[in-house]
C-alpha positions in Angstrom: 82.6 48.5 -98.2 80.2 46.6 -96.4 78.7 43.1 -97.1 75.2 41.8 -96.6 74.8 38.7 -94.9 72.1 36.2 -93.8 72.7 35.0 -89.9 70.5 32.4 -87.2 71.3 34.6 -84.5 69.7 32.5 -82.5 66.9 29.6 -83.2 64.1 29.9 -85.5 65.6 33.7 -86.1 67.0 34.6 -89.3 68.0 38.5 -89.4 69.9 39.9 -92.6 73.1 41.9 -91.1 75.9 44.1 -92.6 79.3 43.1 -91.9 82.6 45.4 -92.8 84.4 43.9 -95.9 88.0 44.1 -96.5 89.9 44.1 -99.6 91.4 40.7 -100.9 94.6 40.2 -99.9 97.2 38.3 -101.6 95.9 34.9 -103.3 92.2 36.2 -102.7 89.5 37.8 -105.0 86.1 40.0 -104.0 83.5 38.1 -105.1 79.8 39.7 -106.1 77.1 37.3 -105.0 74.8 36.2 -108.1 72.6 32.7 -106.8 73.3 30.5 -103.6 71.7 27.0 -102.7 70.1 26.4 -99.5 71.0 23.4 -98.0 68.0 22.6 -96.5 69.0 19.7 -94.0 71.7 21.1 -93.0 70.7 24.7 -92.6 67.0 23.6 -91.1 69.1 21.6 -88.7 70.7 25.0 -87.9 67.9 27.1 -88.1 65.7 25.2 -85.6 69.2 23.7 -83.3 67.6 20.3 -83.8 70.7 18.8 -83.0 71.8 16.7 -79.5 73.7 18.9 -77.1 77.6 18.0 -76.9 77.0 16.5 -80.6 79.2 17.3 -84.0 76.6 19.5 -84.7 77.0 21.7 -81.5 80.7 21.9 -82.2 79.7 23.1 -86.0 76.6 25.5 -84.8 77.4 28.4 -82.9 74.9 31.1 -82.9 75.3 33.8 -84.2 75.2 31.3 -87.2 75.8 32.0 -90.9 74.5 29.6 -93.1 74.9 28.5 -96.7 78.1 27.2 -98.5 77.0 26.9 -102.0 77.6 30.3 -104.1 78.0 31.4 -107.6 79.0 34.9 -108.2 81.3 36.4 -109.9 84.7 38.0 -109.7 85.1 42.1 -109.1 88.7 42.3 -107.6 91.6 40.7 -107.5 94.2 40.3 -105.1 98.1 39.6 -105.4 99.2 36.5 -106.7 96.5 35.2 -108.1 96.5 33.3 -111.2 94.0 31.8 -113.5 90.8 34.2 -112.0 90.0 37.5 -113.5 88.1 40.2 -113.0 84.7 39.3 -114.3 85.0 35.4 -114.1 81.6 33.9 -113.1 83.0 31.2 -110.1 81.8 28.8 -107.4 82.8 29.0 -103.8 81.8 27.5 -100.3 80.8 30.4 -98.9 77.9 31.6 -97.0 74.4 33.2 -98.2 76.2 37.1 -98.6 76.2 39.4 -101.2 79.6 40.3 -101.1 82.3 38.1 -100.3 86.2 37.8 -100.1 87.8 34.2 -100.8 90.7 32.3 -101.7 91.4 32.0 -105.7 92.1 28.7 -105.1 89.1 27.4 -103.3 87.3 29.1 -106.9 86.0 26.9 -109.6 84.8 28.8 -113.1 81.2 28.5 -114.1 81.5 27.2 -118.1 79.6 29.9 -120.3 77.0 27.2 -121.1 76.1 27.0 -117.6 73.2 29.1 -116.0 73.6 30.8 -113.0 71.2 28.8 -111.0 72.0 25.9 -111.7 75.5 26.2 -111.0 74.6 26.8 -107.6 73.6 23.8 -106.8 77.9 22.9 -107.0 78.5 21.9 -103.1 75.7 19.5 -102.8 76.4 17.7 -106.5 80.0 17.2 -105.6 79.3 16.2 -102.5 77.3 13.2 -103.6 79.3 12.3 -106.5 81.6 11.3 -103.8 79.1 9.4 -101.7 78.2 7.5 -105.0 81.5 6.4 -105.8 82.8 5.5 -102.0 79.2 3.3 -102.8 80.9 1.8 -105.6 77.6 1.7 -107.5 78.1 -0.4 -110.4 76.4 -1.4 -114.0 72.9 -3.5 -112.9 72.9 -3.0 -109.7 69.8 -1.8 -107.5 70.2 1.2 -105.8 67.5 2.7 -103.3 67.5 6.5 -101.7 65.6 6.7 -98.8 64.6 10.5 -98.8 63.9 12.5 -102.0 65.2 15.6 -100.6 67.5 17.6 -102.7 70.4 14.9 -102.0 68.1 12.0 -102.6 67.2 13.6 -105.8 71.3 13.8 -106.8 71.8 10.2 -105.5 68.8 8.8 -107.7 70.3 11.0 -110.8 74.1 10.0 -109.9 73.4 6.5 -109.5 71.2 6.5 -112.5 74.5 7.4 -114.7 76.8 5.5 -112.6 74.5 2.8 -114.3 72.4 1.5 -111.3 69.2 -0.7 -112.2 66.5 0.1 -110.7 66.9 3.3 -108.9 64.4 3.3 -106.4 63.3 6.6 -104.5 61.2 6.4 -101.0 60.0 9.4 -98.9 56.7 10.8 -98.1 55.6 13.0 -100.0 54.2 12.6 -103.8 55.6 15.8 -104.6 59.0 14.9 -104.3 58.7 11.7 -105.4 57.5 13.1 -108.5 60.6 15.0 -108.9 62.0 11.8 -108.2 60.7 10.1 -111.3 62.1 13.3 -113.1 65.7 12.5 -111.4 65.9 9.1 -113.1 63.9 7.1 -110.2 62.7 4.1 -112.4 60.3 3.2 -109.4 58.9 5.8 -106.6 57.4 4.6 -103.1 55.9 6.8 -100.7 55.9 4.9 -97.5 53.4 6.6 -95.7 50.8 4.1 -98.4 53.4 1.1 -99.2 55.5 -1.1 -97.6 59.0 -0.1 -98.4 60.4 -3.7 -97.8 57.9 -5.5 -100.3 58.1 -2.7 -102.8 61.9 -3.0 -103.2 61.6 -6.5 -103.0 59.5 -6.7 -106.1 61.4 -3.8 -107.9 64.4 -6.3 -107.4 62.9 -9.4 -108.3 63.6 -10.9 -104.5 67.1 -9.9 -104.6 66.3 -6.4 -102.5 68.9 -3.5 -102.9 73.1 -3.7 -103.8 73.3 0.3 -102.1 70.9 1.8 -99.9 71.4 5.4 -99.6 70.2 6.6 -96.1 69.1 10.5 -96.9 66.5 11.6 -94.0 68.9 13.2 -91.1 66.3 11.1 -89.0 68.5 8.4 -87.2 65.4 6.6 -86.6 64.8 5.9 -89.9 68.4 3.6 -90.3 67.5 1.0 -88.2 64.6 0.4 -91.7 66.6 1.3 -93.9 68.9 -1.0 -93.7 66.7 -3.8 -94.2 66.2 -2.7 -97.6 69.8 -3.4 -98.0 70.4 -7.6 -99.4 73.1 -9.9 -97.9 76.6 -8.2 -98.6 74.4 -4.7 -99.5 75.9 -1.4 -98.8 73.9 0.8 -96.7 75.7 4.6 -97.2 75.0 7.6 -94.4 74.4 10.2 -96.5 72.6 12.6 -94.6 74.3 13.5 -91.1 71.7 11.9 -88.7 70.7 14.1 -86.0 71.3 12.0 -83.0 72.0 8.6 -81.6 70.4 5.1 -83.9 69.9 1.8 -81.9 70.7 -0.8 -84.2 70.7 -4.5 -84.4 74.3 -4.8 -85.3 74.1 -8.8 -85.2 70.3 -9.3 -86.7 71.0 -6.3 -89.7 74.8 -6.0 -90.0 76.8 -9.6 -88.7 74.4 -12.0 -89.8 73.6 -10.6 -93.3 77.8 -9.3 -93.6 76.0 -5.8 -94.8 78.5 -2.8 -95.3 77.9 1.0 -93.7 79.6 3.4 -95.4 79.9 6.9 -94.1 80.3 9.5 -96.0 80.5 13.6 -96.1 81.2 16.3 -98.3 84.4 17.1 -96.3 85.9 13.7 -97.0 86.6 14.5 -100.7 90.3 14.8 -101.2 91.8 18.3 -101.9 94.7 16.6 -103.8 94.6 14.6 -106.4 96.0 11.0 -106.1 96.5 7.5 -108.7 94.1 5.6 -106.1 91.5 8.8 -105.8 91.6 11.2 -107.9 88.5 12.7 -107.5 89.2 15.8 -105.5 86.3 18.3 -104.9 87.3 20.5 -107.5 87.4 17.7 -110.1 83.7 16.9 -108.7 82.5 20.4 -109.5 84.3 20.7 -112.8 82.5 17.4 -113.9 79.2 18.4 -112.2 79.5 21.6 -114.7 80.9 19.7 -117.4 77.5 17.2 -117.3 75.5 20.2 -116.8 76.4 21.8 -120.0 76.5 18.6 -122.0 73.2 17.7 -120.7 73.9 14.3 -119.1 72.6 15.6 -116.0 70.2 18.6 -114.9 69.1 19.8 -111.8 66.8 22.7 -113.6 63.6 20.6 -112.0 64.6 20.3 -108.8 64.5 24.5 -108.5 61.2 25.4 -106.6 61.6 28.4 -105.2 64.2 31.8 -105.9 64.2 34.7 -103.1 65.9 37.8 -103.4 68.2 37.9 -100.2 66.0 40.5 -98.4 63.2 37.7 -98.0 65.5 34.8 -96.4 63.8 35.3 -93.1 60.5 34.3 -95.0 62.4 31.3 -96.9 63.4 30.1 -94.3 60.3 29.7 -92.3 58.7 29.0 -95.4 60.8 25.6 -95.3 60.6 25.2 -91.6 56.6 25.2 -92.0 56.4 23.5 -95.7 59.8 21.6 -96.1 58.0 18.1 -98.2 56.5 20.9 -100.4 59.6 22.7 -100.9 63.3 21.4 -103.1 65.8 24.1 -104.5 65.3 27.2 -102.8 68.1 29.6 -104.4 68.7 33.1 -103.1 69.0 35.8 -106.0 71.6 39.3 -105.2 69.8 42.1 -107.4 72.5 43.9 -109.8 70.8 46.8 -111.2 
């Protein structure tokens, strides 16, 4: 059997390869791809090797490079051993943008019935910053700001809205996604390209300026701002894996005012549960799916784009040439 697979074999080159697959050993299912999420800061980053030489992100990108590690497809073999997967469970994995996969059962989370597909996909990046809202410790009332409406800005706004922030406050610069913003829960939207991001949180705050500032660009230069959004004892959270070095004012932004930097990632969540954290990032996906099929939340607005896997080459210069116009961009596997 062979699998079809999207790889950067080098920068700005995305080819579509076939790979030999094996059967699933013992504890491990075949997987049939249905919808995967790009992850467009991270995968961009990949895509075009914007990233500083000798950096955490040379270490993780090695060309050839296989992107992607938010997938929904669903089960058509099962190994030894495994329990609580079947044949024809719909399930959500890490893994990369291929049509065919093999993974551990117990890396799998089900897909509820009451779920679509497509949104399901969106798993990795929703449990990712569930966990960067609650290392925040966003609580009732307080002002929260995401600087980037990209696809995690979008989550922090929605997350933060739920968590009970007031006012959620999106800045970026583009209309378009601040729009999307508004849609996300974003009680006010600033595009700082026209306003001042400073006076516009200070009047969305009443003076007070922002409890949590949630740094979402990848652009380091953009923390050294963003933290003055951030009020005396604020929180400024990296959300976003900067690409490169920041020079900062630790005593002028951080000493002085006693603000807080928080750093978070997605693989900081916990794989075992625990009395002091026990949200693990299986837990985070179950509850993502759980709000999705309740409606509390819904990411249904935030999907702007769906390629069948043949086209990824032209998705993915599609967002390297259009990213501000672009949000979800899902890959579809035909079935027949």
């Amino acid at each position: 059997m062979q699998a079809r697979i999207v790889v950067f074999p080098e920068p700005l080159k995305t080819v579509l390869a076939s790979e030999p697959l094996r059967k699933p050993g013992s504890g491990e299912v075949l997987v049939e791809s249905l919808y995967s999420l790009v992850s467009t800061g991270t995968e961009l980053t990949a895509y075009t090797g914007s990233f500083p030489p000798g950096s955490a992100w040379a270490q993780y990108v090695k060309y050839p490079f296989k992107p992607g590690y938010s997938s929904v497809g669903r089960v058509i073999e099962v190994g030894d051993g495994v329990e609580g997967v079947e044949v024809g469970s719909v399930v959500a994995a890490p893994a990369p943008h291929a049509d065919r996969y093999v993974w551990r059962a117990g890396e799998l989370v089900k897909v509820p019935p009451q779920v679509g597909f497509e949104e399901a996909a969106f798993h990795t990046l929703a449990a990712g910053v569930m966990h960067a809202v609650r290392l925040a410790r966003v609580k009732l009332g307080e002002a929260v700001v995401a600087v980037g409406a990209g696809l995690l800005g979008q989550l922090a706004v929605q997350f933060s809205r739920l968590a009970g922030a007031f006012p959620v406050i999106a800045v970026d610069l583009s209309d378009y996604r601040l729009e999307l913003a508004a849609k996300s829960g974003a009680d006010t939207v600033v595009n700082a390209s026209r306003e001042d991001p400073i006076a516009a949180v200070r009047e969305a705050t009443g003076g007070r300026m922002a409890d949590v500032v949630f740094e979402v660009t990848g652009d380091p230069s953009v923390l050294p701002q963003a933290i003055k959004l951030a009020k005396r004892m604020g929180r400024l959270v990296v959300l976003s894996s900067p690409r490169g070095p920041s020079t900062l004012d630790f005593h002028d932004e951080v000493n002085s005012p006693s603000r807080v930097i928080i750093g978070t990632h997605f693989y900081s969540q916990p794989e075992v549960e625990t009395p002091y954290y026990p949200w693990t990032w299986r837990r985070n996906r179950e509850l993502f799916f759980s709000m999705l099929a309740s409606g509390r939340a819904s990411v249904k607005h935030l999907i702007s784009h769906v390629f069948p896997l043949e086209e990824a080459p032209k998705a993915y210069e599609m967002l390297h040439k259009s990213r501000l116009q672009c949000m979800g961009v899902l890959f579809s596997y035909s079935r027949g």
